[in-house]
C-alpha positions in Angstrom: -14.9 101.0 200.6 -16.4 104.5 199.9 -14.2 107.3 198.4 -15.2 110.5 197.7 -13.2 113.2 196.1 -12.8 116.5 197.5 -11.5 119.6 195.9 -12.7 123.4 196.6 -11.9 127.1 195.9 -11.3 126.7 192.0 -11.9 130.7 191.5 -13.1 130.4 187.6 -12.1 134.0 186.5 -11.5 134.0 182.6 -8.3 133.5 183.0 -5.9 130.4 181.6 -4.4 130.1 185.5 -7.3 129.1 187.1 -9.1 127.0 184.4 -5.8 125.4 183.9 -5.4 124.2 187.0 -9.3 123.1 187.8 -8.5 121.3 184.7 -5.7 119.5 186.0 -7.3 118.4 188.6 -10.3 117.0 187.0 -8.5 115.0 184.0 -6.2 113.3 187.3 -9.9 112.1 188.9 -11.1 110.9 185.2 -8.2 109.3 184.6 -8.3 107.1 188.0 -8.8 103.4 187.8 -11.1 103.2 190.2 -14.5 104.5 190.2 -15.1 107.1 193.1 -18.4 107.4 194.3 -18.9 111.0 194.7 -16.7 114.2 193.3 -17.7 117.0 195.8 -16.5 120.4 195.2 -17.3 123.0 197.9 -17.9 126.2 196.9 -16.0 129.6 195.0 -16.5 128.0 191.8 -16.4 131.1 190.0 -14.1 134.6 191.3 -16.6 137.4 190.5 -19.8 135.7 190.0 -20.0 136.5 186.4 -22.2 134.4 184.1 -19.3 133.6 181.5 -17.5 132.4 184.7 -20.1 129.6 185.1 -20.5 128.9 181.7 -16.5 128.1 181.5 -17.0 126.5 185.3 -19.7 124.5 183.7 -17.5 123.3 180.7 -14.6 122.3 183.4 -16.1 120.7 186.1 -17.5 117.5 184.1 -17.1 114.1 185.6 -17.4 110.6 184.8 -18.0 110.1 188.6 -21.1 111.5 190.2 -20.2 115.2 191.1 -21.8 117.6 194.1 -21.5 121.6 194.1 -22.0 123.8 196.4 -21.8 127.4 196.5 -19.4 129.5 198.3 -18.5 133.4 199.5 -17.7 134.4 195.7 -20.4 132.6 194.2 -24.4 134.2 193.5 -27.2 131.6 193.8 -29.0 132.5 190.8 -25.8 132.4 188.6 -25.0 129.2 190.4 -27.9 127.4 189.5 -28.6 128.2 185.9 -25.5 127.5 184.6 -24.2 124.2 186.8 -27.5 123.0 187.8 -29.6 124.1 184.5 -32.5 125.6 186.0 -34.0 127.8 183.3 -35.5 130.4 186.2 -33.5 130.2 188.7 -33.9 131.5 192.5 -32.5 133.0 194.9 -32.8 130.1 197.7 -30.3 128.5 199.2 -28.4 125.8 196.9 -29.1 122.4 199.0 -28.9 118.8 197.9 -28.2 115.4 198.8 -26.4 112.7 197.1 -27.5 108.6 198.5 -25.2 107.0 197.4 -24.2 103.3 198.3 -23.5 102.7 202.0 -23.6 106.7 202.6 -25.2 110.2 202.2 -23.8 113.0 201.5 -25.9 116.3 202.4 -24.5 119.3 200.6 -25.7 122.8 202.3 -25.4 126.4 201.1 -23.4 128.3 203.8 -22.9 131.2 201.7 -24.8 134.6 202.4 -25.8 137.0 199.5 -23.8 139.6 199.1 -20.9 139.0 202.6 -18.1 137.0 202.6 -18.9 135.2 206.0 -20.8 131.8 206.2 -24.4 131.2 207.8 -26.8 127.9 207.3 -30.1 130.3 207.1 -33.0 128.2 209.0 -34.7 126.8 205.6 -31.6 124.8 205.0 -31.1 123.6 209.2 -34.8 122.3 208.5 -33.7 120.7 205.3 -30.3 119.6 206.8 -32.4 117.6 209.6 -34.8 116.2 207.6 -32.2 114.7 205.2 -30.2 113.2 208.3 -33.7 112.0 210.2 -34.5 110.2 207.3 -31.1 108.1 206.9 -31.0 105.1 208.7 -29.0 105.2 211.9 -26.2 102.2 210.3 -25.6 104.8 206.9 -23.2 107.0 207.7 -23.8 111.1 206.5 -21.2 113.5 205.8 -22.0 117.3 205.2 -20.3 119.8 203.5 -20.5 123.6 203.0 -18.4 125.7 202.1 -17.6 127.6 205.0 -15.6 126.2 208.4 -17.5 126.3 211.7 -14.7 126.6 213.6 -11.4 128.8 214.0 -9.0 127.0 211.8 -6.1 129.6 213.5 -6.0 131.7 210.0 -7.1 135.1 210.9 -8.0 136.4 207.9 -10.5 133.2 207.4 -11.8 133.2 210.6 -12.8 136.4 210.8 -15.0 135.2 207.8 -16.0 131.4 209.2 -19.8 130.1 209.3 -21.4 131.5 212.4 -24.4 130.3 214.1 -22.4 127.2 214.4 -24.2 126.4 217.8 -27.5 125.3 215.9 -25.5 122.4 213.6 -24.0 121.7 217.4 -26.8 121.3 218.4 -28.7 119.2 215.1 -25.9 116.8 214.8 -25.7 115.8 218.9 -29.5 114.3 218.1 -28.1 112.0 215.1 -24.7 110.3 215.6 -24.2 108.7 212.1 -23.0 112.0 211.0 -20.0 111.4 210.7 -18.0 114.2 209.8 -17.9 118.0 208.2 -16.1 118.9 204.5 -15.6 122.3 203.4 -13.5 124.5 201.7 -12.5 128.2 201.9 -9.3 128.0 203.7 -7.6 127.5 200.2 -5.5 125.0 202.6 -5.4 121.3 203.5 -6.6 122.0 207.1 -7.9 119.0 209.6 -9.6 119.8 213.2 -12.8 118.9 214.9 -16.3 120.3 215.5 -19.2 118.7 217.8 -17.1 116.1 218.6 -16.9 115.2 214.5 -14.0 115.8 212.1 -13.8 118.7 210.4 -12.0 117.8 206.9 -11.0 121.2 204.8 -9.9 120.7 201.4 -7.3 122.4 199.5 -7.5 125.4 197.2 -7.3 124.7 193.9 -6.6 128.0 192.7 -4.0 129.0 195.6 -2.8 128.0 198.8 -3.3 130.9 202.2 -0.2 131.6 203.8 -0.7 130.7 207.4 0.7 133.6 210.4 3.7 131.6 210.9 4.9 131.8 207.1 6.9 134.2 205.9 5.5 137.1 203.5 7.7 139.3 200.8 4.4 142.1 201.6 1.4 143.4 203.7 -0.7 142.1 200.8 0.8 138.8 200.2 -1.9 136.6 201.4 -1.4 133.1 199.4 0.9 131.0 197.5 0.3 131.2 193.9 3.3 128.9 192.8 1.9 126.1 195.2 0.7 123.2 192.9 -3.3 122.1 193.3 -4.5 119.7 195.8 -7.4 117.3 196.1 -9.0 115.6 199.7 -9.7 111.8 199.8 -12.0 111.0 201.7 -12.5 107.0 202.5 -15.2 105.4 204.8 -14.3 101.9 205.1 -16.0 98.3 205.5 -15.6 99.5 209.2 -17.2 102.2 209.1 -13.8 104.5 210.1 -13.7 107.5 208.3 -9.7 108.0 206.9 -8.7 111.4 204.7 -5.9 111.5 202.0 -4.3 114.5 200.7 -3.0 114.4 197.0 -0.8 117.0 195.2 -1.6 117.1 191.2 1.1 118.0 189.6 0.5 120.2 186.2 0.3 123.9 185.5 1.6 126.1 187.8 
């Protein structure tokens, strides 16, 4: 059995709220009795893209378990990849990596796009992307992750802000069938639908949770829940090869 962790949308900002509640999160995976085989947390690790954002992000999101990042809409590459990934000069590429891990891969793109809040996969990383999946043997399942959706997840204000140019991925993943399924963030809600005929497994926000059109707001401006507690994704691929998601409230600071 493989089980991989999910969490996304941490928002590092200075602040006690948000570190508070990443840290929750993390000391509940640590303290599991069962080694996971992958933390992946996708994208927004920090709010304003500030290097003492990542530098606290850094100190926070520590594992025991092997752990994936990705960056998101509120994230800036070079930032991103000194202080989480260590690189001394850092560029401004896209931040894409892969995790082989026992009986699965996990291929972690870089949806974000400098300086707009809307996702796109820019062509380096669609070349990189298929020759990660080419090379994985057709029985070893791959999941990918950004951080934005490819799809409309009925959430206005985050669709209007989704990864475009989802045709292409259509498109890569309809050549290889061992992908198995899509994990990203963004939402800042537990949100399940499907995309090229593959699941499409949004994690919750750590930091908040988005009010969705049918839920009531006290004002114009009131676009999440800040008093809902912090969630993490499950994700399990069994000795079957079925892919199966959990969704687990932490409780702790508020």
């Amino acid at each position: 059995m493989i089980v991989i962790a999910h969490l996304s949308d941490v928002h590092i900002d200075g602040g006690e709220r948000a570190a508070e509640r990443t840290r929750a999160v993390m000391e509940y995976l640590d303290g599991l009795p069962y080694d996971l085989d992958a933390v992946l947390v996708s994208g927004d690790i920090a709010d304003e893209a500030q290097d003492t954002e990542y530098e606290e992000a850094a100190k926070l999101l520590r594992s025991r378990h092997p752990l994936v990042m990705c960056p998101g809409n509120h994230d800036e590459r070079t930032g991103f990849r000194r202080a989480l990934l260590g690189e001394e000069s850092p560029s401004a590429a896209p931040v894409d990596h892969v995790l082989r891990g026992e009986g699965f891969v996990l291929a972690v793109c870089d949806s974000s796009v400098p300086g707009e809040h809307h996702g796109y996969l820019e062509e380096s990383t669609m070349a990189w992307l298929e020759e990660v999946v080419a090379g994985t043997p057709r029985e070893t399942p791959v999941l990918v992750a950004f951080h934005h959706p490819p799809v409309e997840l009925h959430a206005p204000y985050v669709d209007g802000i989704r990864q475009f140019g989802e045709e292409r991925l259509a498109a890569l993943v309809e050549r290889h069938p061992h992908v198995k399924a899509f994990l990203c963030g963004h939402a800042h809600t537990a949100a399940a639908t499907t995309f090229a005929g593959r699941p499409v497994l949004v994690a919750p926000g750590v930091v908040s949770t988005i009010r969705l059109p049918w839920e009531g707001r006290r004002g114009a401006d009131e676009w999440v829940h800040l008093d809902e507690p912090p969630a993490v994704a499950f994700h399990v691929i069994g000795d079957d090869g079925r892919l199966t998601t959990h969704y687990r409230v932490v409780m702790g600071p508020r």
